[in-house]
DRENKOL-727892 format. One line per field, with one value per residue: residue number from 1; x, y, z of N, C-alpha, C, CB in turn. Coordinates in nm, 4 decimals. Each point is the difference from the previous one (the first is absolute). Last residue first. Glycine has a CB too. Layout:
% residues N
pos: (NUM, ...)
nxx: (X, ...)
nyy: (Y, ...)
nzz: (Z, ...)
caxx: (X, ...)
cayy: (Y, ...)
cazz: (Z, ...)
cxx: (X, ...)
cyy: (Y, ...)
czz: (Z, ...)
cbxx: (X, ...)
cbyy: (Y, ...)
cbzz: (Z, ...)
This chain:
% residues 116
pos: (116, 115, 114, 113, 112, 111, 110, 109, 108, 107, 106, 105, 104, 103, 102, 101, 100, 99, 98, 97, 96, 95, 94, 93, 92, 91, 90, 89, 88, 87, 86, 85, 84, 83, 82, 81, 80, 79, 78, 77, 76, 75, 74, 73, 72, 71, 70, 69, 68, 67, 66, 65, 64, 63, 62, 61, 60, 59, 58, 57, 56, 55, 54, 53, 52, 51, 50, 49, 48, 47, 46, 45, 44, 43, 42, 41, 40, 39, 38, 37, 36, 35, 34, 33, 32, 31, 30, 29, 28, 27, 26, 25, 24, 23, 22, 21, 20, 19, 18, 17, 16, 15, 14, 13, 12, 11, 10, 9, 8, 7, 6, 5, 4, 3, 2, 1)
nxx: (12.5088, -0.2281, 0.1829, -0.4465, 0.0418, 0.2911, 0.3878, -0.2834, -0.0076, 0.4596, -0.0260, -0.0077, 0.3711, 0.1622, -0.5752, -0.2229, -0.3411, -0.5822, -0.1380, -0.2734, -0.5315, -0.0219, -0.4406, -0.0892, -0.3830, 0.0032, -0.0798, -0.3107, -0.2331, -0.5326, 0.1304, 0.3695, -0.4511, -0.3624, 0.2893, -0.0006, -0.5231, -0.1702, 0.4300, 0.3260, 0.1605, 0.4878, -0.0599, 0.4024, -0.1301, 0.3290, 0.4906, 0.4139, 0.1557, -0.0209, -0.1470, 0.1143, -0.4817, 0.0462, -0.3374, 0.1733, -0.3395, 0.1749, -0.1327, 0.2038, -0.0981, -0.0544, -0.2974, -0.0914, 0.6075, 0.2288, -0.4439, 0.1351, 0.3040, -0.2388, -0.3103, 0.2532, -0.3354, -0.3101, -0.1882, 0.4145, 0.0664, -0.4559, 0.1010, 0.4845, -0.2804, -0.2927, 0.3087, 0.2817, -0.4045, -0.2147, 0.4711, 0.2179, 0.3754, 0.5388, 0.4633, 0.2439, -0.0408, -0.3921, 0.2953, -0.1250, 0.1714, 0.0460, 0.0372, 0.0901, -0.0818, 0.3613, 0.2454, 0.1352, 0.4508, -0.1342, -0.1532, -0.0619, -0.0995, -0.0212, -0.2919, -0.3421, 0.2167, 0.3130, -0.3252, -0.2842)
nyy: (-9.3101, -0.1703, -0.4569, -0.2847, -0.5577, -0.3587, 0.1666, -0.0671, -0.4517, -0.1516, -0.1577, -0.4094, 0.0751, 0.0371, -0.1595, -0.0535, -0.5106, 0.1793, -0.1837, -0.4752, 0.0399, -0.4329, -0.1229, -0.3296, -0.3413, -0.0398, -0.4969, -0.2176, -0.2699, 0.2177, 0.4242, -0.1736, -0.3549, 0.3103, 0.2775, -0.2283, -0.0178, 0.6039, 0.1683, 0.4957, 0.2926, 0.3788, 0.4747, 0.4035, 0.5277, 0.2021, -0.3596, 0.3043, 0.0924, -0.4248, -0.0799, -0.5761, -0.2057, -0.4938, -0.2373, -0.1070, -0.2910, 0.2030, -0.1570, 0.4129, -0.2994, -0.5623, -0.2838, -0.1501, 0.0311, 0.0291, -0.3080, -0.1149, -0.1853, -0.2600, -0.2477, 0.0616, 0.3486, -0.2240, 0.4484, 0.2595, -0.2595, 0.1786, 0.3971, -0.1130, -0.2054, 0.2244, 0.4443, -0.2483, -0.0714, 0.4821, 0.1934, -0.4776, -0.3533, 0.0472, -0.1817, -0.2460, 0.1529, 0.3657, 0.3628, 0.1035, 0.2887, -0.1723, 0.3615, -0.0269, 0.6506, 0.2569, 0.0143, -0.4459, -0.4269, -0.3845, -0.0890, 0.2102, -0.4251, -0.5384, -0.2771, -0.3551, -0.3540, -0.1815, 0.1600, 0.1516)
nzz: (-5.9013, -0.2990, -0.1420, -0.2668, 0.2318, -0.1931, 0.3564, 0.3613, -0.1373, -0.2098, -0.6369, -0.2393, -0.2189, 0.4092, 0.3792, 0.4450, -0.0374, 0.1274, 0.5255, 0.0743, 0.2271, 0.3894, 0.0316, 0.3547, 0.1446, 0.6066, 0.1290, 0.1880, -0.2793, -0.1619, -0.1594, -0.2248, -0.1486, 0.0111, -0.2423, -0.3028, -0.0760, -0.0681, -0.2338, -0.0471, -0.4361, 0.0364, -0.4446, 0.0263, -0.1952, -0.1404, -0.1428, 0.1252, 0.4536, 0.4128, 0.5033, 0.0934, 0.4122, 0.4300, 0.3569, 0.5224, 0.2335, 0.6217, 0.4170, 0.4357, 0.4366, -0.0514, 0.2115, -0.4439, -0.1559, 0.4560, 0.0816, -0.5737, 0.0467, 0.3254, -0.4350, -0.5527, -0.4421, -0.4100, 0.1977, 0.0053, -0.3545, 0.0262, 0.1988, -0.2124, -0.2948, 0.1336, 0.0334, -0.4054, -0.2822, 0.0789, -0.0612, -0.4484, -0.0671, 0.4006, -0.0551, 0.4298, 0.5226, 0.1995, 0.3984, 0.5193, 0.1983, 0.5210, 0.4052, 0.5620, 0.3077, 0.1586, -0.4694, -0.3320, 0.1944, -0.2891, -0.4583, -0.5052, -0.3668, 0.0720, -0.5340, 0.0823, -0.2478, 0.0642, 0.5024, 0.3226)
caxx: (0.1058, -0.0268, 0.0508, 0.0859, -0.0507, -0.1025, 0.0539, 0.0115, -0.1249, -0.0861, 0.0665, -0.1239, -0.0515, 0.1017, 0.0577, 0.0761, 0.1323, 0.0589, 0.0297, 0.1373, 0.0422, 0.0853, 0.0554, 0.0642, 0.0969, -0.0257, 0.0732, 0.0794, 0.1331, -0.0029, -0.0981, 0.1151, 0.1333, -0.0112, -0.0308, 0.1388, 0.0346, -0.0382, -0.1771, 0.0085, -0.1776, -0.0147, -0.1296, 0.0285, -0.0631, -0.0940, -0.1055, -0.0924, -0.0804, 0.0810, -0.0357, 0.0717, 0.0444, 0.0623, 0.0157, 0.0253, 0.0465, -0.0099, 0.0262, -0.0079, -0.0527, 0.0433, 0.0369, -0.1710, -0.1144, 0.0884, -0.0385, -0.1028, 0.0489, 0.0637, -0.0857, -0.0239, 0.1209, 0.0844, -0.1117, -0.0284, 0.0921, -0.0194, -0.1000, 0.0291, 0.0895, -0.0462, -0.0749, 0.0842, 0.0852, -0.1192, -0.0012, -0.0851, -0.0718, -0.1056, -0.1166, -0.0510, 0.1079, -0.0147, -0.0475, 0.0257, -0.0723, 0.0351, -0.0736, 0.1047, -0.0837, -0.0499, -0.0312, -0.0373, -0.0328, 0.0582, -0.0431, 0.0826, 0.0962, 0.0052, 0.1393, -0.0460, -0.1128, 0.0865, 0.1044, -0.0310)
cayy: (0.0774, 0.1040, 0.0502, 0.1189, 0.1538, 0.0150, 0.0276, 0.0851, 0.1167, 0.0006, 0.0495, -0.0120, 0.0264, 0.1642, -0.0278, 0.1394, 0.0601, -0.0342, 0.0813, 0.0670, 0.0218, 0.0595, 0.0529, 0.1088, -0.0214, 0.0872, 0.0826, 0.0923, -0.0200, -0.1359, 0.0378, 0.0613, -0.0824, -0.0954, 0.0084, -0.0091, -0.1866, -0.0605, -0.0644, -0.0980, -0.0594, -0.1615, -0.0624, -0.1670, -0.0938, 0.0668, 0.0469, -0.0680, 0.1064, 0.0440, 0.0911, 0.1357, 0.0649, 0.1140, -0.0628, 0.1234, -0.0773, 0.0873, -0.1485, 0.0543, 0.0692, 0.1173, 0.0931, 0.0184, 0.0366, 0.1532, 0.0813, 0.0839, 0.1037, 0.1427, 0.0866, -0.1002, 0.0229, -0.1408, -0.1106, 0.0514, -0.0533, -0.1476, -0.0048, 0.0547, -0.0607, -0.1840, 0.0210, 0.0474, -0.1347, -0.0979, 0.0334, 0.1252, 0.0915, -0.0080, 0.0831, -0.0198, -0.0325, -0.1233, -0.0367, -0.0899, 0.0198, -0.0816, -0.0107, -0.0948, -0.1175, -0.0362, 0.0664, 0.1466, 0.1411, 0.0324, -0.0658, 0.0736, 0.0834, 0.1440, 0.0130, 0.1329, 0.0678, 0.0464, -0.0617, 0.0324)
cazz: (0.0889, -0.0553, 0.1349, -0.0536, 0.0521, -0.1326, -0.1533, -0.0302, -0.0181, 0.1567, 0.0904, 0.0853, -0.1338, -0.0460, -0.0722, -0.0957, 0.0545, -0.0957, -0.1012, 0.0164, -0.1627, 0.0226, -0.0928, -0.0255, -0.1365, -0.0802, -0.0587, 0.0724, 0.1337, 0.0683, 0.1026, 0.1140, 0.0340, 0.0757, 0.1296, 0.0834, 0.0929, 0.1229, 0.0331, 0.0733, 0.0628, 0.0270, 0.0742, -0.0044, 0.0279, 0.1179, 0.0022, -0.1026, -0.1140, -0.0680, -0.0772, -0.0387, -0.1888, -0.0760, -0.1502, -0.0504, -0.1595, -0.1119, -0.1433, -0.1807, 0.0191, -0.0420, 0.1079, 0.0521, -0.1369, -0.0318, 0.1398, 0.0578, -0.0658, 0.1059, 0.0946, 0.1188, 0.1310, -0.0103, 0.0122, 0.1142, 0.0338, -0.0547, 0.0910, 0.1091, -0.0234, 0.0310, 0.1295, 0.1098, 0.0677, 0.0251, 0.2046, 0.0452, -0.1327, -0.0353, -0.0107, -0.1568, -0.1280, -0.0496, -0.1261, -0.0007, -0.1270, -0.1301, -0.1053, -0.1566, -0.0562, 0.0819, 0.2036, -0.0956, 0.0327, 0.1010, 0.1474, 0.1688, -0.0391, 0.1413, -0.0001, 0.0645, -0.0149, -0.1193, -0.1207, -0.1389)
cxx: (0.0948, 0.0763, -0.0260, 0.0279, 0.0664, -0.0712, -0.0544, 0.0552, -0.0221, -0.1034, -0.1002, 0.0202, -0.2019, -0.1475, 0.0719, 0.1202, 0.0560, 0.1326, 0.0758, 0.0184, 0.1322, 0.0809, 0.1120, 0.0499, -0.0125, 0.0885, -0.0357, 0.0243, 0.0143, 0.1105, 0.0077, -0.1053, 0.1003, 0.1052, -0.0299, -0.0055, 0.1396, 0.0133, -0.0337, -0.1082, 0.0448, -0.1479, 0.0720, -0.0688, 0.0613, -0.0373, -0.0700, -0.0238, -0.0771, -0.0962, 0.0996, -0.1078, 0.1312, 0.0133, 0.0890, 0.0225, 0.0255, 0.0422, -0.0612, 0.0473, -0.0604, -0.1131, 0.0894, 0.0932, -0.1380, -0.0845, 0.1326, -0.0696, -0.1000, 0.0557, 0.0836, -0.0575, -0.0370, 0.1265, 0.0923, -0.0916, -0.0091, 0.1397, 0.0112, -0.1169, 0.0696, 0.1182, -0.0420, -0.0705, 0.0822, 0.1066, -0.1025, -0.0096, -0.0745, -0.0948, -0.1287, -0.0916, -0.0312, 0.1157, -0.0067, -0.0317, 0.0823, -0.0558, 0.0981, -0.1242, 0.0661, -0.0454, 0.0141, -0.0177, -0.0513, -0.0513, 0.0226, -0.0931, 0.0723, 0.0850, 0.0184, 0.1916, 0.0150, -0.0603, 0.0472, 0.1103)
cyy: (0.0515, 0.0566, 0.1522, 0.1008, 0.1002, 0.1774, 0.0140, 0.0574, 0.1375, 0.1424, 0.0394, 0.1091, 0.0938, 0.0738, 0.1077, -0.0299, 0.1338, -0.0101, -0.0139, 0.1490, 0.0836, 0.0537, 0.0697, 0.0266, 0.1633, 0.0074, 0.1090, 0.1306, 0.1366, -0.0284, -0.1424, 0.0127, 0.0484, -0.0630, -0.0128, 0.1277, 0.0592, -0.0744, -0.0143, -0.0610, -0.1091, 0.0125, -0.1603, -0.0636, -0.1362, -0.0876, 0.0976, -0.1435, -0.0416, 0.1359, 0.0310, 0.1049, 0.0528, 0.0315, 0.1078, 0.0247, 0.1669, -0.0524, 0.0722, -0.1479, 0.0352, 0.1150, 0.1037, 0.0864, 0.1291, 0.1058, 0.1127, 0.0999, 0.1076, 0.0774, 0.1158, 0.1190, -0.1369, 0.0430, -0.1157, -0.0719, 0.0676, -0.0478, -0.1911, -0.0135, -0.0348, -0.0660, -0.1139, 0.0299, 0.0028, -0.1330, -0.0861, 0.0258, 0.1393, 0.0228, -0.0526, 0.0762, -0.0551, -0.0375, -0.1939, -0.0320, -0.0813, 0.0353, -0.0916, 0.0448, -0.0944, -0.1021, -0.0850, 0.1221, 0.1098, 0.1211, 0.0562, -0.0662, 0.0760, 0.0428, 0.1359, 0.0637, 0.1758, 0.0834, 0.0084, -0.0504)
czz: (-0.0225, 0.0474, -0.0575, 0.1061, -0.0359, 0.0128, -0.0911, -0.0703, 0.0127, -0.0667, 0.1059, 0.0776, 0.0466, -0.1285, -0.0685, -0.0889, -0.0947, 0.0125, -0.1318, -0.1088, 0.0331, -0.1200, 0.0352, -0.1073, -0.0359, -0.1595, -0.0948, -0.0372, 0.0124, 0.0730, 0.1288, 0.1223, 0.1024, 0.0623, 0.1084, 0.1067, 0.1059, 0.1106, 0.1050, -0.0053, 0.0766, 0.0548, 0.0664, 0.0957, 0.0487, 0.0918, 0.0934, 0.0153, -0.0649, -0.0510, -0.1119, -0.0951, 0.0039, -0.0491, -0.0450, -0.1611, -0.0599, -0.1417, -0.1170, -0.0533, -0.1467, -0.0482, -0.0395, 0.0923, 0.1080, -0.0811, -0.0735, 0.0525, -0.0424, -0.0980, 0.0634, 0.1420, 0.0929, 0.1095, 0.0617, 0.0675, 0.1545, 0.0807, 0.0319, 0.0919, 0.1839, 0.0109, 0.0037, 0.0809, 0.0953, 0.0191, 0.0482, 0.1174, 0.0632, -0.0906, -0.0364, -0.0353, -0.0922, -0.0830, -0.0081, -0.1928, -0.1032, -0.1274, -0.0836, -0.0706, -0.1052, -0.0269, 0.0433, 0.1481, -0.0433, 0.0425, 0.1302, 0.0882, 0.1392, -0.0596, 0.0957, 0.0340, -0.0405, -0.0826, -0.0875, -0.0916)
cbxx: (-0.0491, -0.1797, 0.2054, -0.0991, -0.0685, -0.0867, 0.1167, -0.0536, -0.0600, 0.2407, 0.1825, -0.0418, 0.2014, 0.3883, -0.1346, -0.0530, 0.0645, -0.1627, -0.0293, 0.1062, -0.2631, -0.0276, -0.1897, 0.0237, -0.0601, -0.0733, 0.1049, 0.0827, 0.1615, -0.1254, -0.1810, 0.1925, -0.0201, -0.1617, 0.0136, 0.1550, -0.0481, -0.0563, -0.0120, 0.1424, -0.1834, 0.2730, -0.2298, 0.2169, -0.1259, -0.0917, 0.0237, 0.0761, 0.1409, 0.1535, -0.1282, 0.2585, -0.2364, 0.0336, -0.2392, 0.0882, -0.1948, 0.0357, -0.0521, 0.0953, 0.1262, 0.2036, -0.0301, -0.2243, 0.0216, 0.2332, -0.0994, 0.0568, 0.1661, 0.0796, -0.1456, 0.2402, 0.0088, -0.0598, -0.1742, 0.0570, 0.1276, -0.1418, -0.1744, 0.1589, 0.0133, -0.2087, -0.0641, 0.1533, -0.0023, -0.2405, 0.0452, -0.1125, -0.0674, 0.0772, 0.1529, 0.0385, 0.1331, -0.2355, 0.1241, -0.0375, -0.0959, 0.0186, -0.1420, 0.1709, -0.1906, -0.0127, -0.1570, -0.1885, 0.1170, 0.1754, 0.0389, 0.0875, -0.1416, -0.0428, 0.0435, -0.3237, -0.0865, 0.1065, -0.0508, -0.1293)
cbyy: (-0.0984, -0.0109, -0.2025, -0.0259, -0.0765, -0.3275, -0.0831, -0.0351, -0.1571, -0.0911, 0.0612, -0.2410, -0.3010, -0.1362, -0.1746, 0.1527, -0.2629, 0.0743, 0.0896, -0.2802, 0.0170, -0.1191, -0.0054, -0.0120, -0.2940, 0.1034, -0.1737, -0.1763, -0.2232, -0.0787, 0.1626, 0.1673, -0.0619, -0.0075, 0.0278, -0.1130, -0.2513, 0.0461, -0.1165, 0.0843, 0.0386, -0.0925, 0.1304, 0.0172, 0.1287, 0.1482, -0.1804, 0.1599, 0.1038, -0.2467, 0.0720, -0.1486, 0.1008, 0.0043, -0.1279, 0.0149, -0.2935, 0.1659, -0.2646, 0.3109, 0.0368, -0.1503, -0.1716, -0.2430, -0.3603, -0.1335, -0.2190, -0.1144, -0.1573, -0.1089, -0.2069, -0.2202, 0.3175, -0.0849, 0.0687, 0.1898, -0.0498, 0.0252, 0.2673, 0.1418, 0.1244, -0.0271, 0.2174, 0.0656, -0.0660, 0.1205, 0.2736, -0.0242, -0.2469, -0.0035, 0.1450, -0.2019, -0.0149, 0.0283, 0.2751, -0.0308, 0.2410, -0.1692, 0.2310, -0.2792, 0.1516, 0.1663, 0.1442, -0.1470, -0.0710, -0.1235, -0.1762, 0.2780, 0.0247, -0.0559, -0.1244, -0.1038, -0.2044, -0.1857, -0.0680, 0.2018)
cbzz: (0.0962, -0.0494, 0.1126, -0.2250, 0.1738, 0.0047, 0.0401, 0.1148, 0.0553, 0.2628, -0.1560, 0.0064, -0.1506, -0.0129, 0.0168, 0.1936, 0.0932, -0.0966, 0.1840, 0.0649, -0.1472, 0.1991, -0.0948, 0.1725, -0.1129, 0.2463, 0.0490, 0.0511, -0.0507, -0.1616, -0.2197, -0.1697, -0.2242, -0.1156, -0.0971, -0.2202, -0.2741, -0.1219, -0.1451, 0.1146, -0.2110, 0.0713, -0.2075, -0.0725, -0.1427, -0.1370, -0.1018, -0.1495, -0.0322, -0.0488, 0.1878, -0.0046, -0.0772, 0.0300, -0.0585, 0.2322, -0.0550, 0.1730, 0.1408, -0.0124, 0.2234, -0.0560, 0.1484, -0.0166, -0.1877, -0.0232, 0.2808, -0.0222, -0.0632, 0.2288, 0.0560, -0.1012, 0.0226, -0.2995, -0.2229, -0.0784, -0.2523, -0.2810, -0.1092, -0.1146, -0.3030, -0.1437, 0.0130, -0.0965, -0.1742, -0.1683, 0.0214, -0.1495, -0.1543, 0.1381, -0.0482, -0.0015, 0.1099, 0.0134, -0.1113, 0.3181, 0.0620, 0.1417, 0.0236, 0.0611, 0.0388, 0.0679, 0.0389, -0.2711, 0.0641, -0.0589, -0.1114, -0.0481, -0.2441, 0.2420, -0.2564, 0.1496, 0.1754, 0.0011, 0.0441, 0.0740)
């Protein structure tokens, strides 16, 4: 994948390797970035391939940070890029990070009125 594509981690997880892996530079969306990446998974030479197709987990992990605000936040994915991950394999995850707590932000039980 090449200059392509940038390891954030490669190697050992337990028992098993894994690699997770971003597009270098940025992207406009999770739809471009899953083609993008399916497309550069197509074009593997064969025995990198065969790694690709014989791994246990092939996962496109898209990530929010949660904040307070908005309520709400919609990604839509099309069609074509599901398809797409579908075709090599792979599954596509969401991954919503909690908010970060802030001096200004206080944990939720702090908010709760204490009767005790």
């Amino acid at each position: 994948m090449g200059k392509r594509v940038l390891v954030l981690h490669a190697g050992r997880d337990g028992r098993t390797y894994c690699a997770h892996l971003e597009l270098s530079g940025q992207t406009r969306s999770a739809d471009s970035t899953i083609r993008s990446f399916c497309a550069l998974i197509r074009a593997l030479p064969r025995a990198e391939g065969r790694l690709w197709n014989t791994a246990k987990v092939r996962d496109f992990s898209i990530g929010v940070q949660a904040e307070r605000q908005p309520f709400s936040y919609e990604i839509a994915l099309a069609a074509e890029t599901v398809k797409a991950a579908s075709e090599v394999n792979a599954r596509i995850v969401f991954t919503v990070y909690a908010p970060e707590r802030t001096e200004k932000q206080p944990g939720i039980l702090s908010e709760i009125p204490r009767s005790i």
